[in-house]
DOLUM-24616 format. One line per field, with one value per residue (C-alpha): residue in one letter; x, y, z. Coordinates in nm, 2 decimals, decimal comma, always signed. Layout:
<nodes>
kolmi [A  ...]
c1 [X  ...]
c2 [Y  ...]
c3 [Z  ...]
</nodes>
This chain:
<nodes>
kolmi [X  X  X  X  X  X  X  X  X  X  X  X  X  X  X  X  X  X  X  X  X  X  X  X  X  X  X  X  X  X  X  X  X  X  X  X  X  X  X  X  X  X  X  X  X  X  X  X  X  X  X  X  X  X  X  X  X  X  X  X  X  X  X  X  X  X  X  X  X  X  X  X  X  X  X  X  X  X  X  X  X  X  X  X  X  X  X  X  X  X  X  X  X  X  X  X  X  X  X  X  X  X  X  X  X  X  X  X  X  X  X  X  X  X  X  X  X  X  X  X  X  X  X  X  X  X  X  X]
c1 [+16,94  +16,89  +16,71  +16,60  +16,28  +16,33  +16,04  +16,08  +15,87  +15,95  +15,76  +15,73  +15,74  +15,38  +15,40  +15,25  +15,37  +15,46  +15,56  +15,68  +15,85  +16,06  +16,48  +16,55  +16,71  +16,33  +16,19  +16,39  +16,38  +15,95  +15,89  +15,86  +16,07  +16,24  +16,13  +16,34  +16,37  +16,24  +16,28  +16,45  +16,42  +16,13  +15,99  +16,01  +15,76  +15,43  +15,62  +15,86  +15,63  +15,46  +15,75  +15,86  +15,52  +15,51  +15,88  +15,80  +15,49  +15,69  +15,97  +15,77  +15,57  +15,92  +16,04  +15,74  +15,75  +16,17  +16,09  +15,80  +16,09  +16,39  +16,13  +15,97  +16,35  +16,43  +16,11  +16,26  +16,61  +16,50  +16,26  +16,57  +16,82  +16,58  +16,51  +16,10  +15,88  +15,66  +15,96  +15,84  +15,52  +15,71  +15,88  +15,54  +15,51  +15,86  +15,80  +15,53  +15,69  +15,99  +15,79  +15,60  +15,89  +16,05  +15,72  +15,72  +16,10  +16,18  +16,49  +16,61  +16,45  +16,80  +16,82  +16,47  +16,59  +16,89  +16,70  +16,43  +16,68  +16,92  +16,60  +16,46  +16,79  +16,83  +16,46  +16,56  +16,86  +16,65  +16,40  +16,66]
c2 [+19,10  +19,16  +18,90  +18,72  +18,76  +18,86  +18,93  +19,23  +19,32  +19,74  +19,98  +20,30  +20,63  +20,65  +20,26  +20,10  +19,71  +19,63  +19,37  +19,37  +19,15  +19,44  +19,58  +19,77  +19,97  +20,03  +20,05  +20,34  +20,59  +20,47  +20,82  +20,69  +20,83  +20,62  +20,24  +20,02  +19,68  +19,44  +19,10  +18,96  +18,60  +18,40  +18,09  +17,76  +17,58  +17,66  +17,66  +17,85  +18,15  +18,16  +18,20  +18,46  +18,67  +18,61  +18,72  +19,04  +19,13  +19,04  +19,31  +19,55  +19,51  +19,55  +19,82  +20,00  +19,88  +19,99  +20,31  +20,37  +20,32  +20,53  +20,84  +20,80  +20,84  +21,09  +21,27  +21,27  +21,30  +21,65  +21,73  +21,64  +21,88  +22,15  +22,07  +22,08  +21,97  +21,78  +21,51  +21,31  +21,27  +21,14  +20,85  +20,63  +20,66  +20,54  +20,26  +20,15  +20,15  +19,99  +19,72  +19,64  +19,61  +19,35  +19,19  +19,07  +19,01  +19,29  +19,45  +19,29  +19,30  +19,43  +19,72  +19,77  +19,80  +20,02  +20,29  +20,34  +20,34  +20,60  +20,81  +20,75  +20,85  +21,18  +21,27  +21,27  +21,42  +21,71  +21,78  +21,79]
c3 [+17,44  +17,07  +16,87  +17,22  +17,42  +17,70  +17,98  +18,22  +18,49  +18,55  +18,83  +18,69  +18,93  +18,94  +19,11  +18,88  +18,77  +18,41  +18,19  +17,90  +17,65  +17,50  +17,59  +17,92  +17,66  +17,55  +17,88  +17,93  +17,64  +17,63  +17,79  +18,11  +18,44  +18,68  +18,53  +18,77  +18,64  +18,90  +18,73  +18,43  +18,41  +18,35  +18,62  +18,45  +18,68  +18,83  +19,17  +19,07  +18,93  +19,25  +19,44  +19,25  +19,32  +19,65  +19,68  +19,49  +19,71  +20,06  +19,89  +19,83  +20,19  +20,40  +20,14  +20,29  +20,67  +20,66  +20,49  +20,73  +21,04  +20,86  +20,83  +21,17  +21,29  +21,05  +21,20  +21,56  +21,50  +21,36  +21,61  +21,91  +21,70  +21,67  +22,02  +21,98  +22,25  +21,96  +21,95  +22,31  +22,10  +21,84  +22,02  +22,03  +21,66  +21,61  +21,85  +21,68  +21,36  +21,47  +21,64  +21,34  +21,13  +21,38  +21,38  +21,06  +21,03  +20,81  +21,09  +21,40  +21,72  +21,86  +21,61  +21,70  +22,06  +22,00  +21,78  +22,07  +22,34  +22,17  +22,09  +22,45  +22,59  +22,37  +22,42  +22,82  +22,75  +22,59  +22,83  +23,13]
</nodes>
């Protein structure tokens, strides 16, 4: 990478978006925590650049929608182990989430399914 150009776009831990024309080598000793480097090559066409935003923004939308689902679980699973009577209020948000995340293609309806029938099954398991 030395001598060469090379574009980078990094998100730093505060979220923000960056580019910059200097090293990952750079990126990383800048000061900065946690720069993950998103993108290394540059588009050639017009097309092609496009793409490339609209594949960055739908990544970061079901990187939020999945992570939204995984906690919602998380959420219950600990609520069934600790056996709390707050987890059967639980369930609806983690049906919602899942739902939403199989709206917009970002897990499969059948996971979807699974996850809320293990958790329905456990959470009637718990208050038996």
């Amino acid at each position: 990478m030395s001598g060469k150009e090379v574009h980078f776009l990094f998100r730093a831990s505060d979220g923000c978006y960056e580019r910059s024309k200097y090293s990952e080598q750079y990126a990383k000793t800048c000061g900065r925590s946690r720069i993950q480097v998103l993108s290394r090559d540059m588009a050639n066409t017009s097309s092609a650049k496009k793409a490339k935003r609209v594949a960055l923004r739908r990544r970061i939308f079901n990187l939020r929608r999945t992570s939204a689902a995984k906690t919602a679980f998380k959420d219950m699973t600990k609520a069934l182990e600790a056996k709390n009577s707050a987890a059967a209020g639980m369930l609806p948000m983690l049906q919602k989430a899942l739902d939403k995340a199989v709206k917009h293609g970002t897990i499969k309806k059948n996971t979807a399914a699974r996850m809320k029938s293990r958790m329905a099954k456990r959470l009637a398991a718990l208050s038996k």
